[in-house]
Structure formats: C-alpha cells, structure tokens
DRENFIVEX-925922 format. One line per 3 residues: number of its first residue (from 0); their letters; for each residue x, y, z of N, C-alpha, C. Coordinates in Angstrom, 2 decimals. Example, Ala and Ser with C-alpha at 12.3 -4.5 7.8 and 13.67 -1.06 7.14 Angstrom:
BEGIN
0 = AS = 13.19:-5.69:7.80:12.30:-4.50:7.80:13.20:-3.30:7.80  12.85:-2.25:7.08:13.67:-1.06:7.14:12.90:0.03:7.87
END
This chain:
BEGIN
0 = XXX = 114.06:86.19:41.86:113.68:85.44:43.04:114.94:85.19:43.88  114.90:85.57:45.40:116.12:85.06:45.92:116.09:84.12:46.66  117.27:83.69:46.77:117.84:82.34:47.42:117.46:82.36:48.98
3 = XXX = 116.40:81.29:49.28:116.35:81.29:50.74:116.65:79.91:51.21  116.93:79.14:50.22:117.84:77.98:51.34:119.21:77.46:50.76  120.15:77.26:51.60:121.51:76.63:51.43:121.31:75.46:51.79
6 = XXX = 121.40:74.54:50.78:122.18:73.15:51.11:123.76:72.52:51.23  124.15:71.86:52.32:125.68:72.15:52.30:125.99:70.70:52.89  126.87:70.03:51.96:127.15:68.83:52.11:128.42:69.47:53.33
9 = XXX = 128.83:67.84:53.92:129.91:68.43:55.34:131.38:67.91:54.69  131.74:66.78:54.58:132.95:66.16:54.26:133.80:66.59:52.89  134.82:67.98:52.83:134.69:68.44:51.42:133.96:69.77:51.24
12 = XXX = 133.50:69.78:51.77:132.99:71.71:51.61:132.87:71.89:53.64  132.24:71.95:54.53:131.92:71.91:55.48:133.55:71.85:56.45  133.98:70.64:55.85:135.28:70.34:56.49:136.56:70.10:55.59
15 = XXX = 137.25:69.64:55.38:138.64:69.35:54.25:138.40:67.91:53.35  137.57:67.11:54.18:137.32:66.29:53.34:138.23:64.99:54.46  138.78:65.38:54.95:139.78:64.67:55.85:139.01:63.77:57.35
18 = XXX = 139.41:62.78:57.75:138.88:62.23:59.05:140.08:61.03:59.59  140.31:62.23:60.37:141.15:61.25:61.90:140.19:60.72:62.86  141.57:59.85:63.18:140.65:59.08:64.41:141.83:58.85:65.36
21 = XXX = 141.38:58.96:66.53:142.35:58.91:67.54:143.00:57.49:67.74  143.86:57.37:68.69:143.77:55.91:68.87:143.03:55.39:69.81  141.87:56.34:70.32:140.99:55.43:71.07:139.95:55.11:69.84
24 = XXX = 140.06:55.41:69.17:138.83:55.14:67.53:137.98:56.44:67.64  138.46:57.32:68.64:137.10:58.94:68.51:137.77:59.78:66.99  136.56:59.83:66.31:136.69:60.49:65.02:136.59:62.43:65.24
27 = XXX = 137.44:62.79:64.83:138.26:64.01:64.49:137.86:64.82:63.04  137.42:66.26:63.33:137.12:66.48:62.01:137.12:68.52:62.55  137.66:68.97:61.46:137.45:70.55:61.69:137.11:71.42:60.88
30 = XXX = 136.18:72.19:61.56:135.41:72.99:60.64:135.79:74.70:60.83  135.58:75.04:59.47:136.25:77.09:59.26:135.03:77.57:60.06  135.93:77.56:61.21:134.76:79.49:61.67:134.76:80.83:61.09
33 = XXX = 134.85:80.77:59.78:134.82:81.62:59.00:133.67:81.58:58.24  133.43:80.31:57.92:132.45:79.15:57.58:130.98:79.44:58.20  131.33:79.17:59.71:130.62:79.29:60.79:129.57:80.15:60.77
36 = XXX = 130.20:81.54:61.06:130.03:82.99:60.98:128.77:83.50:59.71  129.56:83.18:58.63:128.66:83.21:57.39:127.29:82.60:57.52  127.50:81.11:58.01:126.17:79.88:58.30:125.49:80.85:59.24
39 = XXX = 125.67:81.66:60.17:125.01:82.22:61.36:124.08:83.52:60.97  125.03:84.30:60.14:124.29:85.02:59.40:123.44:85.00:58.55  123.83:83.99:57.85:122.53:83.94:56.50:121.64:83.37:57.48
42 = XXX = 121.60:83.03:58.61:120.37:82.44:59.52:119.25:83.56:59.83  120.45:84.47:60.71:119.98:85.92:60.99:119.49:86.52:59.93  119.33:86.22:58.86:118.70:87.08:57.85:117.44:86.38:57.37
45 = XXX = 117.00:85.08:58.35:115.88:85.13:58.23:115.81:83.84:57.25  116.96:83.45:56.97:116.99:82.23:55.53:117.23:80.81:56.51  117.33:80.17:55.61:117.51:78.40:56.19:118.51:77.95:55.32
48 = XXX = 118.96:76.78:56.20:119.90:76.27:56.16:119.58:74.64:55.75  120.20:73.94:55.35:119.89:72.28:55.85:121.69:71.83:55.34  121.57:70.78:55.99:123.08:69.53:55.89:122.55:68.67:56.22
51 = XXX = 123.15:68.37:54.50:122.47:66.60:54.30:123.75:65.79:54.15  124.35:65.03:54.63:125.50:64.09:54.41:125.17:62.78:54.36  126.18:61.80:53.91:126.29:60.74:53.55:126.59:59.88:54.89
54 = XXX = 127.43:60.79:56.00:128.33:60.00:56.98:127.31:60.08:57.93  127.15:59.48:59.02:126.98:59.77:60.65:128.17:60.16:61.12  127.94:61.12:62.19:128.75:61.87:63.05:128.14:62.78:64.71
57 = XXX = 128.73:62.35:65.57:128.32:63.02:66.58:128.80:64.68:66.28  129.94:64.74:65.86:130.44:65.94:65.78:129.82:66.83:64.81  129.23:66.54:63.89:128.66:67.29:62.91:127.55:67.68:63.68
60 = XXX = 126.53:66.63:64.25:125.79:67.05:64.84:125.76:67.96:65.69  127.28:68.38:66.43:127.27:69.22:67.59:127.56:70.82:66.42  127.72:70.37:65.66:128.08:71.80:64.85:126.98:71.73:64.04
63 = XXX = 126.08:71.62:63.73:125.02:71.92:63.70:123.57:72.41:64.58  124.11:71.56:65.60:123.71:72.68:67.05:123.68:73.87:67.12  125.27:74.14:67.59:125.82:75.32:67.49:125.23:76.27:66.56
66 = XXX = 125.28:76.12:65.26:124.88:77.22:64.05:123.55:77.60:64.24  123.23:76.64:65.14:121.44:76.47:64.91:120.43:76.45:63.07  121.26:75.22:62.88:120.88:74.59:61.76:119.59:73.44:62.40
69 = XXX = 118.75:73.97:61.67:117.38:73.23:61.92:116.79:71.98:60.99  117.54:72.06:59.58:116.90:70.87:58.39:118.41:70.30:58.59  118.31:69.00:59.23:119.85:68.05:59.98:119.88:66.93:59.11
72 = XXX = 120.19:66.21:58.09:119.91:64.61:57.60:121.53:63.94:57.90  121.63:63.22:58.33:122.85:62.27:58.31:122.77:61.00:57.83  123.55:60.20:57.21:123.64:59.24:56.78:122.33:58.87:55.39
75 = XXX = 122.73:59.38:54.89:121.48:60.05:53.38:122.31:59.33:52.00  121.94:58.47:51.82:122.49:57.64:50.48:121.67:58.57:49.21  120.39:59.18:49.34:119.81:59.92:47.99:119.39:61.50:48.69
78 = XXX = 120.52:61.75:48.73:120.42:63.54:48.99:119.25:64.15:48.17  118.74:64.07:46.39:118.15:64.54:46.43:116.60:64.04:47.05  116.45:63.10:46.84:115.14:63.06:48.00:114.64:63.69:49.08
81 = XXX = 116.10:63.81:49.84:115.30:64.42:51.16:115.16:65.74:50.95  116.32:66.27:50.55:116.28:67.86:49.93:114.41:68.32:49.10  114.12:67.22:48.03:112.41:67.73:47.70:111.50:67.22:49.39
84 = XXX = 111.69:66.66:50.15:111.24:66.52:50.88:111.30:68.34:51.81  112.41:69.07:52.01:112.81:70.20:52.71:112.34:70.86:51.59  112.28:71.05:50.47:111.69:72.06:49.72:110.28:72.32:49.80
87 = XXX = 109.72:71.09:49.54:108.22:70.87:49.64:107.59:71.44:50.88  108.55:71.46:52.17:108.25:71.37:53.74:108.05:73.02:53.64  109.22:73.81:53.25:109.02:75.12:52.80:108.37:76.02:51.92
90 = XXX = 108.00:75.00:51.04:107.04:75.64:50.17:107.96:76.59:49.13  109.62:76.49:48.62:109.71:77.18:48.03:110.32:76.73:46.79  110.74:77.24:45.85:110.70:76.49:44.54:112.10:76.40:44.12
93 = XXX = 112.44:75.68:43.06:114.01:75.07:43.29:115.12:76.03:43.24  114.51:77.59:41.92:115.46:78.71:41.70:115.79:79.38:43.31  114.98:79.11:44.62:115.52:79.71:45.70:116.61:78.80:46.65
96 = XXX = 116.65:77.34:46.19:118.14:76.59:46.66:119.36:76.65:46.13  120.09:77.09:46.93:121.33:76.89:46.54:121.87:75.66:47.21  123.01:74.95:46.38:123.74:73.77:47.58:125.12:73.75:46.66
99 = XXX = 126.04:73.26:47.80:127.44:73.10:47.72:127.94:71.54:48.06  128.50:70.83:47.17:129.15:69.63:47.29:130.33:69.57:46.42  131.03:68.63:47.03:131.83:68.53:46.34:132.36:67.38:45.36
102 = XXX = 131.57:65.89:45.83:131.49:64.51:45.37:130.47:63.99:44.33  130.85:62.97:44.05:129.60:62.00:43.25:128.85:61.96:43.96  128.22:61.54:44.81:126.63:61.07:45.70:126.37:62.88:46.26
105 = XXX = 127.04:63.96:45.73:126.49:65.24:45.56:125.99:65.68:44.44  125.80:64.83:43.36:125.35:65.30:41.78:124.02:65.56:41.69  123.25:64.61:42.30:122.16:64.27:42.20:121.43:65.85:42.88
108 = XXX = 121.97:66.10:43.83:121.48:67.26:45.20:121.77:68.34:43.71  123.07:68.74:42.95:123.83:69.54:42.61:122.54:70.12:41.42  121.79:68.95:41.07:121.44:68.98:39.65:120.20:69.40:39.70
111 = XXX = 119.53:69.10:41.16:117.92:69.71:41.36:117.86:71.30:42.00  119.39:71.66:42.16:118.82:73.40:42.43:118.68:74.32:41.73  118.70:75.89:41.65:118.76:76.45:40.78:120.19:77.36:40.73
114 = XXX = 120.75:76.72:42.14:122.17:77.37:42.36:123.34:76.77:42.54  124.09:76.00:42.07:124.82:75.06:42.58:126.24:75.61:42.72  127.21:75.15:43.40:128.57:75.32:44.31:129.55:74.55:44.46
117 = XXX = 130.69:74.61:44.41:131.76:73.16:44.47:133.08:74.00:44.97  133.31:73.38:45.43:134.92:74.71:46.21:136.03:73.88:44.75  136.64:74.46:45.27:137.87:74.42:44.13:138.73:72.66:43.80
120 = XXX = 138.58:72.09:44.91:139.37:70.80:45.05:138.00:69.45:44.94  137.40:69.85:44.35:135.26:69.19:44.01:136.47:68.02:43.40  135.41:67.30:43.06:135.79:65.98:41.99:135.62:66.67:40.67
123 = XXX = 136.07:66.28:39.49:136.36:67.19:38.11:134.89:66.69:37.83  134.18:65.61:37.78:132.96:65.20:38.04:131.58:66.54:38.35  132.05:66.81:39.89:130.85:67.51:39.99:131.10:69.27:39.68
126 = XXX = 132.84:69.53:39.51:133.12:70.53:38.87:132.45:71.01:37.58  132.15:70.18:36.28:131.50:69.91:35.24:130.20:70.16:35.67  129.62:69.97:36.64:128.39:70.12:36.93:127.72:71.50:37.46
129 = XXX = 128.40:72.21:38.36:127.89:73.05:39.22:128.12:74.39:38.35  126.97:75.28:38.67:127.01:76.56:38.00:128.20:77.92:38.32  128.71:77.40:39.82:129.59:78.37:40.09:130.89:77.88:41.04
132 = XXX = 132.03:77.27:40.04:133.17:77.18:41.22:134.00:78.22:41.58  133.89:77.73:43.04:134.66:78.76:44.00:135.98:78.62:43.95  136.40:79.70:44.33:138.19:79.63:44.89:138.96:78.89:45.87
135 = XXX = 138.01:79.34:46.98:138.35:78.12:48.17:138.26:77.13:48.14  138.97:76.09:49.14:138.54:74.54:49.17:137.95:74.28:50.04  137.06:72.98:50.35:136.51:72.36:51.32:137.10:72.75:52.99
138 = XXX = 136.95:72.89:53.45:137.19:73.38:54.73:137.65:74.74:54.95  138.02:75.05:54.25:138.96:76.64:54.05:138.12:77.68:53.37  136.50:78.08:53.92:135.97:79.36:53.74:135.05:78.78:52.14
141 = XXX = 135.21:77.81:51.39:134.12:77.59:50.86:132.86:78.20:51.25  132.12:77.33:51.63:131.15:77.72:52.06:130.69:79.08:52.54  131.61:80.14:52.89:131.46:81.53:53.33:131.37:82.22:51.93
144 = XXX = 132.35:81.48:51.02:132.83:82.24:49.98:131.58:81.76:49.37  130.88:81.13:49.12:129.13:80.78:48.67:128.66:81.25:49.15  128.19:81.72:50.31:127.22:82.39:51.28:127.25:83.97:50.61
147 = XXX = 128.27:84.54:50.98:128.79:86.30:50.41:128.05:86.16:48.85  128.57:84.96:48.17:128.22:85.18:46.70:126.79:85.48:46.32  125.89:84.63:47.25:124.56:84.91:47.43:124.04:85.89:48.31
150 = XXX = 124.97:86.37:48.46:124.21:87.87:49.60:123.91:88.67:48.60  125.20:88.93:47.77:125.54:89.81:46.68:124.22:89.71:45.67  124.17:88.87:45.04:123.13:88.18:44.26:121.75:88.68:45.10
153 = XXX = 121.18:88.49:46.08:120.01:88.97:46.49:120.03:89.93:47.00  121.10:90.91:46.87:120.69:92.33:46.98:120.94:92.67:48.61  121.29:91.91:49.43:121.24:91.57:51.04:122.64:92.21:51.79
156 = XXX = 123.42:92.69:51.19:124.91:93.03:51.65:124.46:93.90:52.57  123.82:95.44:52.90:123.58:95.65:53.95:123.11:95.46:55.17  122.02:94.18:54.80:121.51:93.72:55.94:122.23:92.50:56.41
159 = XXX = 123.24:92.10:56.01:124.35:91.06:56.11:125.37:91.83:57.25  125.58:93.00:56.74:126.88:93.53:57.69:126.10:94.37:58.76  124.80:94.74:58.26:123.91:95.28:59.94:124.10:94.11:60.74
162 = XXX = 124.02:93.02:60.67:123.56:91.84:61.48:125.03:92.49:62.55  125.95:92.36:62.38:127.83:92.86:62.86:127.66:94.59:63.22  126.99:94.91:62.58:126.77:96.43:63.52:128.16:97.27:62.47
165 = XX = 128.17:97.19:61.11:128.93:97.29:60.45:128.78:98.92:59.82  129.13:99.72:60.17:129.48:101.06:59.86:130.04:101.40:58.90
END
C-alpha cells in the first residue's frame, strides 16, 4: 500500500527549529526550498499534504499557501487528533501516512502512522520512536530527504522526475 499523505510538523523539520524576532517583535523563520520543491511535487503526484503545528504563525501560513498545502492546523496542542480527523476526511488508512517531527508533543502524531520520520537533530525522545532517521536536520532538506525516501518506496521515481521534464 502506498503512502498518500505526509504529515510535517514546521519548527524542527519544516524550519531549524530557530525563531527570531525583529526589534519591532515581527517573528522571522526560514524555510529549505529544497524542502519546498519536494512538498510541490509529491502534490503534483496527486498525494496530500497536511501541517499540523503547535505554534501560530502568519508566516507558516504564507508558506503553506505557496506549496498549496490544503490540510493547514496551527496552534494544535493534540496533533494526533486532528491528524484521525484528516485521515478519516480521506478515507485512508494509517499504513498510507507518513509524518515527520521532531519533538515531544510530535510522539503522539509519530506513533499513529505507519511511517514515521525525525531529521537527525529530533529529541533522543522521538529519535527512539520513529521508524526512519534521516541524515538531514530540521530546516536543511529533511523533509525532501523524507519525501525522495517515499517516492522510492512507492515505486513513483519516474513520475517524480517527469513532473521536472527529467530525461
């Protein structure tokens, strides 16, 4: 059965885990367009996406725009809840989620999929937990480097690099 939805926590996989703030108090945060790219494709291939976080953020929101990420939750104290809420909505069963976190209030999300993800710099916590740690860290291609892993896994690598017109 393959994987048709990614769940992807933001603070720590999405971004570095890091948050500036200016000195007018506007909050600062950057995300891998490498990252990006990957999120866009596994779209184009017809799969879904959701980001469920803990924080509010205007900016997340605008990068979730952008990707055209459609299942949006912000400020989510029980990730897995809403996540059976997006499963249920899809109708598909837990071996087709994958999700990536990297924290404690990500265990819960980590423990109801059938695919789980943690970039390299996770808490030793949810490291112990997840079925596959990555190389990368939180902001730095995680998440791409999960995405590819599951292309591979569902058999999808050509229709991944057709999307790029890949010769």
């Amino acid at each position: 059965m393959s994987v048709e939805l990614i769940v992807l926590d933001v603070d720590g996989t999405m971004t570095n885990g890091k948050i500036t703030y200016s000195e007018d108090g506007e909050e600062l945060k950057s995300f891998c367009v490498k990252d990006g790219l990957a999120i866009a494709s596994w779209i184009g291939l017809g799969k879904h996406v959701a980001i469920i976080t803990g924080r509010r953020s205007k900016i997340v929101e605008r990068r979730a725009t952008e990707l055209g990420i459609k299942h949006f939750y912000q400020g989510v104290h029980n990730k897995r809840e809403v996540l059976e809420k997006i499963v249920t909505s899809l109708q598909l069963e837990w071996d087709q989620v994958a999700a990536i976190g990297d924290d404690l209030n990500d265990i819960s999300m980590i423990n109801a999929v059938g695919h789980s993800f943690a970039p390299v710099n996770a808490s030793h916590y949810v490291v112990r937990k997840v079925d596959h740690l990555l190389v990368r860290h939180g902001g730095e291609g995680a998440v791409r480097e999960m995405i590819e892993h599951l292309i591979v896994q569902n058999r999808e690598e050509e229709a991944y690099l057709a999307l790029w017109h890949y010769e």
